[in-house]
C-alpha positions in Angstrom: 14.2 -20.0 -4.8 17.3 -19.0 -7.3 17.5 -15.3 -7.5 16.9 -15.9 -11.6 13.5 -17.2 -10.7 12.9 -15.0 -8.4 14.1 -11.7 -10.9 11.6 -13.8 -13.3 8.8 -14.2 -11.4 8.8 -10.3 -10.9 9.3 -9.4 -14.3 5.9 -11.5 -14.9 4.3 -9.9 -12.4 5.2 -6.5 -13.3 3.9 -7.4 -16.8 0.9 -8.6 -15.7 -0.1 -5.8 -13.6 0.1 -7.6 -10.3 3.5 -6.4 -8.5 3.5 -4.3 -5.9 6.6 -2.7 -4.0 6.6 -0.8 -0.5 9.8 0.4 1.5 10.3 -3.4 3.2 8.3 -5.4 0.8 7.2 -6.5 -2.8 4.0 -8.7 -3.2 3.4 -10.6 -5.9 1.1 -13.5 -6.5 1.7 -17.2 -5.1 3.1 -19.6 -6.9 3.2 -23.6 -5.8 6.9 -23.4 -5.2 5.8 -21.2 -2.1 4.2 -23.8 -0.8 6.6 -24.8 2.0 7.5 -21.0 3.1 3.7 -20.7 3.3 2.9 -23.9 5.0 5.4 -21.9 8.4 1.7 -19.7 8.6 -0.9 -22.1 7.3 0.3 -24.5 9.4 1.0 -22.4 12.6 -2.1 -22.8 14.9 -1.2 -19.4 16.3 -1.7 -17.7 13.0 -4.6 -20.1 12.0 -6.3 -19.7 15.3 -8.8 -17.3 14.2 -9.0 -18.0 10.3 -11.7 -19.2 7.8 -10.2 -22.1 7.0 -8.9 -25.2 8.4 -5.2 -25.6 10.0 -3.1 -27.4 6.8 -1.1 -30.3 7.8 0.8 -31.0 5.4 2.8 -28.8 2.0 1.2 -30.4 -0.6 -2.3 -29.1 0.4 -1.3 -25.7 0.6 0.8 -26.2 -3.1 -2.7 -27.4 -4.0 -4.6 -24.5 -2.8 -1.8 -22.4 -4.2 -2.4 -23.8 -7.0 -5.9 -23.3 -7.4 -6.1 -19.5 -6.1 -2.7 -18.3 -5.2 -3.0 -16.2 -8.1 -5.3 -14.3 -6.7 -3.6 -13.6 -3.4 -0.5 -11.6 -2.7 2.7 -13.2 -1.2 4.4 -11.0 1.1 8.1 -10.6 0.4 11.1 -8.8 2.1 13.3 -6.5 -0.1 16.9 -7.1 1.6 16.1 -10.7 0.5 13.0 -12.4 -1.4 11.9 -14.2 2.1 7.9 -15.0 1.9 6.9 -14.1 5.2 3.2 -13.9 4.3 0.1 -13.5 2.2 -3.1 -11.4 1.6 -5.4 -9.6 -1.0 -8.1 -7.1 -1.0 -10.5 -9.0 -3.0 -14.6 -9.1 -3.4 -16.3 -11.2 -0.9 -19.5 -13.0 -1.3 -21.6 -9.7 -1.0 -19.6 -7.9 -3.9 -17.7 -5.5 -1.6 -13.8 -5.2 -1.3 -12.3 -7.0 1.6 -8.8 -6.8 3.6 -7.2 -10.2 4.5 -4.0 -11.4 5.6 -1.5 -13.6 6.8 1.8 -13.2 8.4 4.2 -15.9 10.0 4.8 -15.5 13.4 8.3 -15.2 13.2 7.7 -11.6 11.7 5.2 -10.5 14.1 5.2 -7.1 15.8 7.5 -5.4 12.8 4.7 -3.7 11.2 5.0 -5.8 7.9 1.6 -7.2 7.7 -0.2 -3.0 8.2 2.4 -2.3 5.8 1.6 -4.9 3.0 -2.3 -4.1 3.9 -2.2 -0.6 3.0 -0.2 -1.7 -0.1 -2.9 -4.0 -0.8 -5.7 -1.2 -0.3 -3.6 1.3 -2.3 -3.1 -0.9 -5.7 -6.9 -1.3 -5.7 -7.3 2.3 -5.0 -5.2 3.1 -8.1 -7.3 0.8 -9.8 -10.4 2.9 -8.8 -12.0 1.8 -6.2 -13.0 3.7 -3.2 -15.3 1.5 -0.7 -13.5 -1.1 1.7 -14.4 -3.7 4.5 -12.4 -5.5 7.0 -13.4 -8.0 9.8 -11.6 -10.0 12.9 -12.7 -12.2 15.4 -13.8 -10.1 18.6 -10.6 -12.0 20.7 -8.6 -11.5 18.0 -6.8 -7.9 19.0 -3.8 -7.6 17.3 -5.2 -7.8 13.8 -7.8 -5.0 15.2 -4.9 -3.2 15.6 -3.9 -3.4 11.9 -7.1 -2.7 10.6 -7.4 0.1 12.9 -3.6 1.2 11.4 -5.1 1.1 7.7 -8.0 3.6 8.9 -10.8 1.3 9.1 -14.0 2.9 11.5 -15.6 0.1 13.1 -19.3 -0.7 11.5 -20.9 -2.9 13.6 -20.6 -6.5 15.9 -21.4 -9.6 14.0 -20.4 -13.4 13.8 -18.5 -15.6 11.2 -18.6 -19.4 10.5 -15.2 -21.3 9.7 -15.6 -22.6 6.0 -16.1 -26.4 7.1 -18.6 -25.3 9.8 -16.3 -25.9 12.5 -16.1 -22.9 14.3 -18.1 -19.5 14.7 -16.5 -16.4 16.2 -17.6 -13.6 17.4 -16.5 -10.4 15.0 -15.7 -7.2 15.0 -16.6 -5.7 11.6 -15.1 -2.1 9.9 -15.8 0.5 6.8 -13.2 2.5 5.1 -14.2 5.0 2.1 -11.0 6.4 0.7 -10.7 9.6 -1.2 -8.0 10.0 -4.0 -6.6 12.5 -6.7 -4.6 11.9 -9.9 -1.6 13.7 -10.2 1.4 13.7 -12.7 4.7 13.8 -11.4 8.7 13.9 -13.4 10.4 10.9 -13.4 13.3 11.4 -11.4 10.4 13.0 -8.6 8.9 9.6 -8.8 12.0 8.1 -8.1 12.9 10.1 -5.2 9.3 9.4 -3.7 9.5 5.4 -3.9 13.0 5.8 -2.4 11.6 7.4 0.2 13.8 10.7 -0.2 10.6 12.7 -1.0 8.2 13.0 1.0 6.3 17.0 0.1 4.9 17.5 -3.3 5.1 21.2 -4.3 1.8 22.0 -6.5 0.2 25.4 -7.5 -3.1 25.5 -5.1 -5.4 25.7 -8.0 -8.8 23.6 -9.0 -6.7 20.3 -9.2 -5.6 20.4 -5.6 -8.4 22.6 -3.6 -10.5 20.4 -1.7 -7.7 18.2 -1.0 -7.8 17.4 2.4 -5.1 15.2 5.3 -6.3 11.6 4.8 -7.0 11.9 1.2 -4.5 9.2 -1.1 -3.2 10.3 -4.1 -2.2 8.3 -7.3 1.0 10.0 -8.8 1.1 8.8 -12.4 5.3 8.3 -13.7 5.7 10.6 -16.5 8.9 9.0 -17.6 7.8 6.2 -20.2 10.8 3.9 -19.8 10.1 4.2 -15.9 10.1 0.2 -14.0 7.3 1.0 -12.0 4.1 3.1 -13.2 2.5 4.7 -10.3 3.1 5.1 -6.7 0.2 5.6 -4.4 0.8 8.1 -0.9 -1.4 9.4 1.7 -1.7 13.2 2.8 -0.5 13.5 6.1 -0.5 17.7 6.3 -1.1 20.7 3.7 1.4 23.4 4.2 0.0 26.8 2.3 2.0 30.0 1.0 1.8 32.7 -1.3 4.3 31.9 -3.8 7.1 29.6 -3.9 9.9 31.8 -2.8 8.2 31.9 0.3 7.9 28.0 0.4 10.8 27.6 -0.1 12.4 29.7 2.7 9.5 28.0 5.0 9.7 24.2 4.8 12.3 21.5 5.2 13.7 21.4 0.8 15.2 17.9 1.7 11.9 16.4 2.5 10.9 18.2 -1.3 13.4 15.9 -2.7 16.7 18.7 -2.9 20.0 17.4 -1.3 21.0 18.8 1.7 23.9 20.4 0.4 22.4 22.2 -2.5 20.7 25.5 -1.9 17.5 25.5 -4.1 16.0 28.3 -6.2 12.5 28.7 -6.2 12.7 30.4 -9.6 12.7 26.1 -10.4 8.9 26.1 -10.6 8.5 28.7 -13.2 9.3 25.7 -15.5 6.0 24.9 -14.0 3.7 27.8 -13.0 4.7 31.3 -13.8 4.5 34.4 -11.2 1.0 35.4 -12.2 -0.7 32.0 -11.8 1.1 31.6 -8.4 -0.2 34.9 -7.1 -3.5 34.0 -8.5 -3.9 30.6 -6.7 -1.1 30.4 -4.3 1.2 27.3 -3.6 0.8 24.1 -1.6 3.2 21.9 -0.2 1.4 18.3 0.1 3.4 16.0 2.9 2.7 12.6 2.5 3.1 8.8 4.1 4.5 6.7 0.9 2.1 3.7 0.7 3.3 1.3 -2.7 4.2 1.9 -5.8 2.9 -0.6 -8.6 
């Protein structure tokens, strides 16, 4: 793939809603000129071993099935360099509910790519609203109960599933996730800093908005800036730090992690551009830490 088709294809996607970026990846939908990358998985009895469908033998089966739903499923690409190493989507299954599935080839196995393009994957739909997941693997299959497990999937129940031509029936192991999430706001060039991973603690007045909030909970921070490339990033609370005001905040917790440079001495008198003295004594000050999940 040229890097002008590639530059085009994610310029379409962007436009249509359906891009996707994390700190290793993008995703964007199939098209049938992945079908030879994709056939390296498809193709790959170890990765196929456990699957719904059928081993493919040959590319232009997978172009075909590209072709006829690769829309709907999410390629996995690296950043440094527009490889497809994989493919996945959190889509409605046959009883309505939303359901995490992947792919990875094997080549890029144990790297952590496919739990990081999953909880892409559940993040984009949870900025789309939804709230209610499922995921499932063969009972022998461990290492993708090991990614589900990753995403924060509780395990449900055992069951059983059939391979789509009837083939072959596996024992499963199948899991729940109900996620949580908040709407926030957030500058421009604080979005920035969060998808470039140079953020990673929102400072926020502890009123209404945020009480309640709890570790585990995602949040969807809307891009304030209207000429921003990317509209929303989606992160996970990983620890609530609480203060009085933000003077104290400030001389308490790590300022690069709240997006300052390391050699700049911040002023906390900053966030009366955002909350004055009174409403910080009123409500107090949070500090939310977060994992960075995707932005879209």
């Amino acid at each position: 793939m040229t890097t002008t088709s590639l530059q085009n294809r994610i310029i379409q996607a962007k436009n249509d809603g359906k891009y996707i970026q994390t700190s290793r990846l993008f995703l964007m939908p199939l098209d049938v000129s992945d079908a030879a990358e994709a056939f390296k998985w498809c193709g790959d009895p170890d990765v196929t071993e456990f699957m719904n469908y059928t081993i493919y033998t040959n590319v232009s089966d997978v172009a075909q099935w590209i072709s006829e739903a690769g829309y709907n499923c999410f390629g996995f690409f690296l950043r440094e360099n527009g490889q497809l190493i994989g493919s996945g989507d959190v889509h409605p299954n046959k009883n309505g509910a939303y359901e995490l599935g992947y792919n990875l080839a094997k080549a890029y196995w144990g790297k952590g790519y496919c739990t990081e393009a999953s909880k892409a994957m559940l993040a984009y739909r949870v900025a789309q609203g939804y709230k209610d997941f499922v995921s499932e693997h063969a009972t022998d299959n461990v290492r993708s109960g090991r990614v589900i497990k990753k995403c924060g999937f509780v395990f449900r129940s055992d069951g059983s599933y059939t391979t789509f031509d009837g083939t072959r029936t596996f024992n499963s192991r199948k899991y729940i996730l109900r996620i949580d999430s908040r709407n926030m706001d957030v500058d421009g060039r604080w979005f920035e800093k969060i998808v470039d991973g140079s953020k990673t603690i929102e400072l926020r007045l502890n009123d209404e908005k945020r009480r309640g909030l709890k570790i585990g909970d995602y949040v969807v921070l809307n891009n304030l800036c209207e000429h921003g490339d990317l509209r929303k990033c989606v992160v996970k609370v990983t620890d609530l730090h609480y203060f009085n005001d933000f003077k104290e905040l400030y001389a308490s917790l790590d300022m690069s992690k709240c997006g300052y440079p390391k050699y700049e001495t911040p002023n906390p008198n900053d966030m009366f551009s955002y909350y004055s003295a009174e409403r910080q004594s009123l409500c107090g000050v949070v500090g939310i830490e977060f994992e960075f999940l995707a932005a879209v």
